[in-house]
C-alpha positions in Angstrom: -17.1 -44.2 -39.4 -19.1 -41.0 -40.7 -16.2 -41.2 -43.9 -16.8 -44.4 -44.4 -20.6 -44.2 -44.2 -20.7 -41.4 -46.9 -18.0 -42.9 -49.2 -20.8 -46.3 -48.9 -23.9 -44.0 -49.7 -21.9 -42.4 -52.7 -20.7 -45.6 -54.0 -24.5 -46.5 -54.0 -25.4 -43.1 -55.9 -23.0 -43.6 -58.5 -23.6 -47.4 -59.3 -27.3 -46.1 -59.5 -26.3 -43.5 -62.0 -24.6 -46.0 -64.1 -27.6 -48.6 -64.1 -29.8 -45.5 -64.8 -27.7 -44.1 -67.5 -27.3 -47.8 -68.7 -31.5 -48.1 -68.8 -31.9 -44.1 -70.6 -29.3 -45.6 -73.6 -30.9 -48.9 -73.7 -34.7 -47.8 -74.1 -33.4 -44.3 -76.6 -31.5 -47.0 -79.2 -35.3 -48.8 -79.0 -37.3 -45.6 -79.4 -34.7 -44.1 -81.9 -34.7 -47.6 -84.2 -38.4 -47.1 -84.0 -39.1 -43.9 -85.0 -36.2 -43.5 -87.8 -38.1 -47.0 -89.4 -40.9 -45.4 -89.4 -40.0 -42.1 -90.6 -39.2 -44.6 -93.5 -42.3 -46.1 -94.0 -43.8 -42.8 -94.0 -41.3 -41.4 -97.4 -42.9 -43.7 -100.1 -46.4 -43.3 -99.5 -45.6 -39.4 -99.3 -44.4 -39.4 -102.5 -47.3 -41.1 -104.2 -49.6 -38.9 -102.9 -48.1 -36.0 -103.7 -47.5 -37.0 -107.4 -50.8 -38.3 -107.5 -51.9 -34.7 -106.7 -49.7 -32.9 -109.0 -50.3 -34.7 -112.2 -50.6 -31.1 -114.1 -47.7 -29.5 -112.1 -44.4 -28.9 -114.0 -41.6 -30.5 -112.9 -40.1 -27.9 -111.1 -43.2 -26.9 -109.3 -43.1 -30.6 -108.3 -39.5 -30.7 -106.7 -40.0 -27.6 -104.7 -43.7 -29.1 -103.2 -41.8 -32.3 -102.3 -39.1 -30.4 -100.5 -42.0 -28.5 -98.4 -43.7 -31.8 -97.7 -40.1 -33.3 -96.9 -39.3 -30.8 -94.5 -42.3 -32.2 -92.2 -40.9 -35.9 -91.4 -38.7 -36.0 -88.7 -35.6 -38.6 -88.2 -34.6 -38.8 -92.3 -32.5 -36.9 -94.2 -34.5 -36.4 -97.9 -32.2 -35.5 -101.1 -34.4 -35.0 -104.4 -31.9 -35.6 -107.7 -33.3 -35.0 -111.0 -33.2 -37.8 -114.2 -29.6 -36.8 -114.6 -28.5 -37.3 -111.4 -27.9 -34.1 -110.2 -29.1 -32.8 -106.4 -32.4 -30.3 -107.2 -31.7 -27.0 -105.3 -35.0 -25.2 -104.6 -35.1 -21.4 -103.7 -35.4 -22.1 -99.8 -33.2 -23.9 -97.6 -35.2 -26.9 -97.3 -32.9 -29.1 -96.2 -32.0 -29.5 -92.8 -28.6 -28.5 -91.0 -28.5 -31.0 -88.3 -24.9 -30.6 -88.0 -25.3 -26.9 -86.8 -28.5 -27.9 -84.1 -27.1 -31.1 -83.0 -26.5 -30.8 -79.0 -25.5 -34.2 -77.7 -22.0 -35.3 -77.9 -20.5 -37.1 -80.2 -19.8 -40.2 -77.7 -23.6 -40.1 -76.8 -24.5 -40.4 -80.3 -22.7 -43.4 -81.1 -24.1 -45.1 -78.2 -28.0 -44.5 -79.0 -27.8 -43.9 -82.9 -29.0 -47.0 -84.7 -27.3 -48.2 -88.5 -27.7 -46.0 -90.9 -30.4 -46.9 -93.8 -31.2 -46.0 -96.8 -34.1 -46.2 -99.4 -34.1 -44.5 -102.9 -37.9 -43.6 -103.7 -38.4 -43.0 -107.9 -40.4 -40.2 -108.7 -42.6 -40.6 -111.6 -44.7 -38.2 -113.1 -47.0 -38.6 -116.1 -45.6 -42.1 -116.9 -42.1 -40.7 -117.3 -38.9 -41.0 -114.1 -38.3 -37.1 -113.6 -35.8 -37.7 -110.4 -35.3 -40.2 -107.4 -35.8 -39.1 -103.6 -33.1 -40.9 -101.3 -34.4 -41.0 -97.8 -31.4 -41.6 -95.7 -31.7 -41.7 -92.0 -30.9 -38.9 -89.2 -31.8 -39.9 -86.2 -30.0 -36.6 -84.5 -33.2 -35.0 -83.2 -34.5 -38.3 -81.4 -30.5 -38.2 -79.7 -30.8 -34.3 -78.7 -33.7 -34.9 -77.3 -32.4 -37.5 -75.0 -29.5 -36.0 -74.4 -31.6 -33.5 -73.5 -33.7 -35.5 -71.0 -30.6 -37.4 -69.6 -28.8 -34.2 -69.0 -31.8 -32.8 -67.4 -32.6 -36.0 -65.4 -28.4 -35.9 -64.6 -28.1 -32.3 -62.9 -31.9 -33.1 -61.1 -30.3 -36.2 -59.5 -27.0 -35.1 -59.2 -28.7 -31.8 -57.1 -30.3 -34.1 -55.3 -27.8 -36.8 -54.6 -25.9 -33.7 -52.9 -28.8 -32.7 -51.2 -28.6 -36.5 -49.3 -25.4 -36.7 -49.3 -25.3 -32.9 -46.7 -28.1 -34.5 -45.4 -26.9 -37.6 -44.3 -23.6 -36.2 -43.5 -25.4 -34.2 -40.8 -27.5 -37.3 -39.5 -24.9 -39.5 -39.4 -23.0 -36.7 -37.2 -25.7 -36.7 -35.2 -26.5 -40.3 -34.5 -22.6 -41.0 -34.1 -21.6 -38.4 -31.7 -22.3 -40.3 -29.0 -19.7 -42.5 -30.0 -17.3 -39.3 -29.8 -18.2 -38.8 -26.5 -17.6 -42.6 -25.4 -14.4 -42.6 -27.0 -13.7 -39.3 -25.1 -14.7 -40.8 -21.9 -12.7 -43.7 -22.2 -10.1 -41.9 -22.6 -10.4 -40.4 -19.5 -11.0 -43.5 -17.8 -7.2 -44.4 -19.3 -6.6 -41.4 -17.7 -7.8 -42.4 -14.1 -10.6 -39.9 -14.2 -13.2 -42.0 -13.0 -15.6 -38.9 -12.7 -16.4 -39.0 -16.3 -19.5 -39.6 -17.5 -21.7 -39.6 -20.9 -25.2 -38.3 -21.5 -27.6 -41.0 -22.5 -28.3 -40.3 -26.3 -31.3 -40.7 -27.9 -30.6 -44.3 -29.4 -31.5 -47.3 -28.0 -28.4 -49.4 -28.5 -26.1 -46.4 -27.8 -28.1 -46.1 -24.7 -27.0 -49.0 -23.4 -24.1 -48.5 -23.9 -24.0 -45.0 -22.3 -25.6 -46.3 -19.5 -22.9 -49.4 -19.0 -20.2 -47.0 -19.2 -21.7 -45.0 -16.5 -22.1 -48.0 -14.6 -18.4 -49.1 -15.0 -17.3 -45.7 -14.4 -19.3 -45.5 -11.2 -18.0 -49.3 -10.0 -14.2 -47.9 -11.0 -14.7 -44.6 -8.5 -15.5 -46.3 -5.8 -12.9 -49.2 -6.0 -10.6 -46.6 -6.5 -12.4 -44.7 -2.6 -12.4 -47.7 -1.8 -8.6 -48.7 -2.5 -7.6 -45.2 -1.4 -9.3 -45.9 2.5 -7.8 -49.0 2.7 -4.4 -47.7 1.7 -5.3 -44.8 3.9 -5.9 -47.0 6.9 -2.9 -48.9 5.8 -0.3 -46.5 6.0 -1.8 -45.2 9.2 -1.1 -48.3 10.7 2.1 -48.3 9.3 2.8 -45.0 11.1 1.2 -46.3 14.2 3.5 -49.0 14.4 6.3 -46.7 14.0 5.5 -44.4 16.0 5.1 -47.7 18.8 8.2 -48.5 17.7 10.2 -45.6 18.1 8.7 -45.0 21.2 9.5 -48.4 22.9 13.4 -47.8 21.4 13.7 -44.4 22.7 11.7 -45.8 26.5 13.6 -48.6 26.9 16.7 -48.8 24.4 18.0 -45.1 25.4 17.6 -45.8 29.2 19.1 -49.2 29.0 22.2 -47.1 26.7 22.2 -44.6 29.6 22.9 -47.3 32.4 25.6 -48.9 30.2 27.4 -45.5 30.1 26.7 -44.8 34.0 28.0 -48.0 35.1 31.4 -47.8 32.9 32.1 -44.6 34.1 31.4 -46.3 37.5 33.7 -48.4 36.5 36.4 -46.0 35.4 36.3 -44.2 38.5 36.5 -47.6 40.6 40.0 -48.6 38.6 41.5 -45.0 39.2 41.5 -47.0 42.9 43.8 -49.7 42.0 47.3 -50.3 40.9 48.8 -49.4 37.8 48.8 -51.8 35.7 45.0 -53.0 36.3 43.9 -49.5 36.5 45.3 -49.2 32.6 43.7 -52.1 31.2 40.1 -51.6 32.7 40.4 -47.8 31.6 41.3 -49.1 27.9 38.0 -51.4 28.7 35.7 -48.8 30.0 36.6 -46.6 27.5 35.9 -48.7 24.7 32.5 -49.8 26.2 31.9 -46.2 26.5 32.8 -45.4 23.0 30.3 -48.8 21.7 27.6 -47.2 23.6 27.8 -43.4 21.8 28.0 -45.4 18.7 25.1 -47.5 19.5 23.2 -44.1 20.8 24.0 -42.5 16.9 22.9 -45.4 15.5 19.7 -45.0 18.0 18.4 -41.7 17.2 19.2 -42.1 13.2 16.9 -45.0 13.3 14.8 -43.0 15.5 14.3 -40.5 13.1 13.5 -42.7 10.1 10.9 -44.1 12.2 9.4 -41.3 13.4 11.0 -37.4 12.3 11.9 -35.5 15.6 9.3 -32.7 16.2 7.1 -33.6 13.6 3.7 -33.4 14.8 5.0 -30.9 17.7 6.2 -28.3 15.6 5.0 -26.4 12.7 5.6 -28.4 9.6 7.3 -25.2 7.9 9.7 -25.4 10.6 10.2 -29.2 10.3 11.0 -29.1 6.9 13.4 -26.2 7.4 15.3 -28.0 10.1 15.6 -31.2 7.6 17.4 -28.8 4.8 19.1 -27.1 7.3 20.5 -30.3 8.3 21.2 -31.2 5.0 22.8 -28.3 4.2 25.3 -28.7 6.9 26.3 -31.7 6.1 27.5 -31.1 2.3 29.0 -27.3 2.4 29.8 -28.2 -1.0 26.1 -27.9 -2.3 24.0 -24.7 -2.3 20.6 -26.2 -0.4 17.9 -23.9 -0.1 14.3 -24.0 1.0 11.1 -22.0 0.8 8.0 -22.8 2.6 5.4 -20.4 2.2 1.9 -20.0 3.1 2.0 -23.8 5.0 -0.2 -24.5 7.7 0.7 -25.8 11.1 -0.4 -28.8 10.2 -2.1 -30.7 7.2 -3.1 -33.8 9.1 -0.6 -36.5 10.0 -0.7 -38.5 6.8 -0.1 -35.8 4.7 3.2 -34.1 7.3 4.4 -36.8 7.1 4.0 -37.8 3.3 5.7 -34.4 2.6 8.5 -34.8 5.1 9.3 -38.1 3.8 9.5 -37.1 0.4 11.9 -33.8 1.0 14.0 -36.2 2.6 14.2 -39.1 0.0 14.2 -35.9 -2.8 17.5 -34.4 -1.1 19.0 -38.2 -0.5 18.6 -38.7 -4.1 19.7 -35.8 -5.1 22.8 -35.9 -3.2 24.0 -39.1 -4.3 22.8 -39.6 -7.5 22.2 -35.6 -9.1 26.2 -34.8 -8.6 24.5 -31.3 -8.4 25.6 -27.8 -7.2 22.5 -26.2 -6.4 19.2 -27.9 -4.8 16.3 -25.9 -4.3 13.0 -27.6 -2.2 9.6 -25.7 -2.5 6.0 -26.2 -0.8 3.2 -24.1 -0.8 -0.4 -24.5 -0.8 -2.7 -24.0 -4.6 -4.3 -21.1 -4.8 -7.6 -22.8 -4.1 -6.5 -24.2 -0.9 -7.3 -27.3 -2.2 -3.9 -29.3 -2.6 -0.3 -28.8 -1.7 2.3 -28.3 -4.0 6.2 -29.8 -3.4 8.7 -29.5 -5.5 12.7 -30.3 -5.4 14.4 -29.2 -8.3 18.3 -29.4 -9.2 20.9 -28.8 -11.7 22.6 -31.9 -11.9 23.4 -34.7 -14.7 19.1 -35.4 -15.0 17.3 -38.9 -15.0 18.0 -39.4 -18.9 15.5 -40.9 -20.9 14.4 -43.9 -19.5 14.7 -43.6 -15.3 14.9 -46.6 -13.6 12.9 -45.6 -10.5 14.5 -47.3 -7.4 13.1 -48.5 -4.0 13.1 -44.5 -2.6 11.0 -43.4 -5.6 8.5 -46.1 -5.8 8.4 -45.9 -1.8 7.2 -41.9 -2.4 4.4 -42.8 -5.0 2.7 -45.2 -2.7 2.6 -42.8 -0.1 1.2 -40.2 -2.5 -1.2 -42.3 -4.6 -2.7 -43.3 -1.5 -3.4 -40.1 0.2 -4.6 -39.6 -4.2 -2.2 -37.0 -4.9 0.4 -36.9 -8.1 4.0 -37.7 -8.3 6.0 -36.5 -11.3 9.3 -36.8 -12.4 10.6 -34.3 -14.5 13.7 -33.5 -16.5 15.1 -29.7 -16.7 18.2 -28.3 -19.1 20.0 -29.3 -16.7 19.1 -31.0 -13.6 15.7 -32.6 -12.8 12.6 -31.6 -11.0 10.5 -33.9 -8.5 7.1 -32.5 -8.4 4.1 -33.8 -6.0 0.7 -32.8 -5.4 -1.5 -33.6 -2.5 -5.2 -32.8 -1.8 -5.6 -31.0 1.3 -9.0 -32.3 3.5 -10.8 -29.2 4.5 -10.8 -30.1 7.9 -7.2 -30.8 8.2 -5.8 -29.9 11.5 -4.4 -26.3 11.6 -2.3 -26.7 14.5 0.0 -29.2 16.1 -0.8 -32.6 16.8 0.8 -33.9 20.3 
């Protein structure tokens, strides 16, 4: 806009050189027409008076007091021939050399100089012709001296033209910056930095607007607090609910599992009682009930555990997480699995043990099924400020590509970290690829176990 601005204000300088310029050649063709017709008028009655005074003079004393007199008009070029035609050459250099003074170039004359005239004057002396004067006009002093003026006026304006122009490139900096500073804060708003805000500037209109953005940024933050309780309470409830869940399964599904088992080995043992051939088929029987229930008790505790992680929220969460890749580890001897968990607390709160757990766990199932990787290494630690919790889960496996399509797993992890307003990032390594989350830490997170 400031470009823009300036290239307006300079197009508004140079048409008002041109109309200038246009006036200065105007009003010099009307003085120069003026003074070279009178410089004219004045030739003739020059003459007469001067023969009139030297009545008695000889001839040559005449020529050479012409040529002094001549020398005084201005705007004329005055050649003195004799009776035979022949230019009179007098012992000074009277006539002028207005080739050698003129200043102004030739394309400036030719706009101002007028048509050239010319006026033979006869010069008679005692009653007899002795020569002619032709007057012829030069109007090259009148042009130098408006080329003079021009150029003068030209550099004067052209000095001060810059002058404006540094000027008004620093006012227009000055009144527009708050427009920089909008556009700065919007993008950060893009951003989902809600924070932001501008200083109120000094104009009115962009004072309004400063103070609407403020406004609008203010409104933003807290629907954002406001979106992040409510998702907040949301997934607590959700984790409630699980937690209700898993314990009714594992208080009344496992007990229930346990009597089915008692009672078919009751059973088993009644049949070793009877004769053969009954005492085979109701030890196939019991044994397949028997084998239904173990099944049915895997299934049990796996769903167990997706509802609620064993230990979590009884044991350290360092140790929770080293269990899981532990576990992981065990299962695919194939795959170097490694984890580091430094600097942890006990506990970070609930939400947040649980929001990490659940996303080492989806990290390595990913990993695992999708990565075809050889090496997967899981980190967490706390920033240096205390104020956040780092995770990452990196591998060296085929990589996301450029496009990912996230599936259910992923999008299911960026909920859970977008509401507790932490980061999710998904990045690609040479080879391999790098899942990296950040979490806030409250200060008054719980530093040891919850029951």
């Amino acid at each position: 806009m400031r470009a823009r601005l300036m290239v307006v204000v300079v197009l508004i300088d140079v048409l008002a050189a041109a109309v200038s310029g246009a006036v200065i050649v105007l009003k010099a063709r009307t003085a120069t027409q003026v003074e070279t017709a009178a410089s004219i008028a004045v030739a003739e009655p020059l003459v007469a008076e001067t023969l009139q005074l030297l009545q008695d003079a000889p001839g040559a004393g005449l020529f050479q007091t012409l040529a002094l007199r001549f020398r005084a008009l201005r705007h004329v070029r005055v050649v003195l021939v004799d009776a035979a035609g022949q230019p009179v050459r007098t012992d000074e250099t009277l006539m002028r050399k207005d080739d050698d003074r003129r200043r102004a170039p030739a394309w400036f004359a030719r706009l101002i100089a007028p048509p050239v005239q010319r006026h033979e004057v006869p010069l008679v002396l005692r009653g007899a012709r002795i020569g002619t004067a032709l007057v012829t006009t030069e109007p090259s002093d009148e042009i130098d001296e408006v080329w003079g003026y021009a150029l003068a006026l030209g550099l004067t304006g052209l000095a001060l033209s810059l002058a404006m122009l540094a000027i008004l490139y620093l006012a227009f900096g000055r009144v527009l910056r708050p427009l920089a500073a909008l556009a700065a804060g919007l993008t950060r708003l893009e951003q989902q930095d809600y924070g932001v805000r501008v200083e109120r500037p000094d104009t009115r209109e962009l004072a309004v607007i400063a103070a609407r953005f403020n406004r609008l940024a203010g409104a933003l933050e807290g629907a954002r607090a406001a979106n992040r309780r409510l998702n907040r309470q949301l997934l607590t409830a959700q984790d409630d609910e699980r937690r209700r869940t898993a314990l009714e399964l594992h208080d009344e599904f496992g007990p229930c599992l346990f009597a089915l088992e008692a009672n078919s080995s009751s059973i088993a043992r009644i049949a070793g009682t009877l004769e053969a051939p009954v005492r085979e088929r109701l030890a196939q029987r019991t044994d397949d009930i028997s084998a239904i229930v173990r099944r049915v008790q895997t299934l049990n505790r796996g769903l167990l555990n997706r509802l609620r992680p064993a230990g979590l929220g009884q044991v350290p969460l360092d140790r929770c997480l080293d269990l899981l890749v532990r576990d992981c580890a065990r299962h695919n001897p194939g795959i170097a699995i490694e984890g580091r968990f430094e600097g942890l607390r006990p506990s970070h709160g609930d939400l947040v043990d649980l929001t990490v757990y659940r996303c080492v766990q989806e990290a390595l199932t990913n990993a695992l099924r999708h990565a075809r990787a050889g090496r997967i290494a899981v980190r967490a630690a706390p920033a240096p400020d205390g104020a956040s919790l780092h995770l990452s889960v990196e591998d060296d496996g085929v990589g996301v590509g450029e496009a990912p399509r996230p599936g259910r797993g992923l999008a299911g992890m960026r909920e859970r970290v977008e509401a507790l307003g932490g980061t999710l990032a998904l990045d690609g390594l040479a080879p391999g690829t790098a899942l990296r989350v950040s979490l806030p830490v409250e200060p008054g997170a719980a530093e040891g176990a919850t029951a």
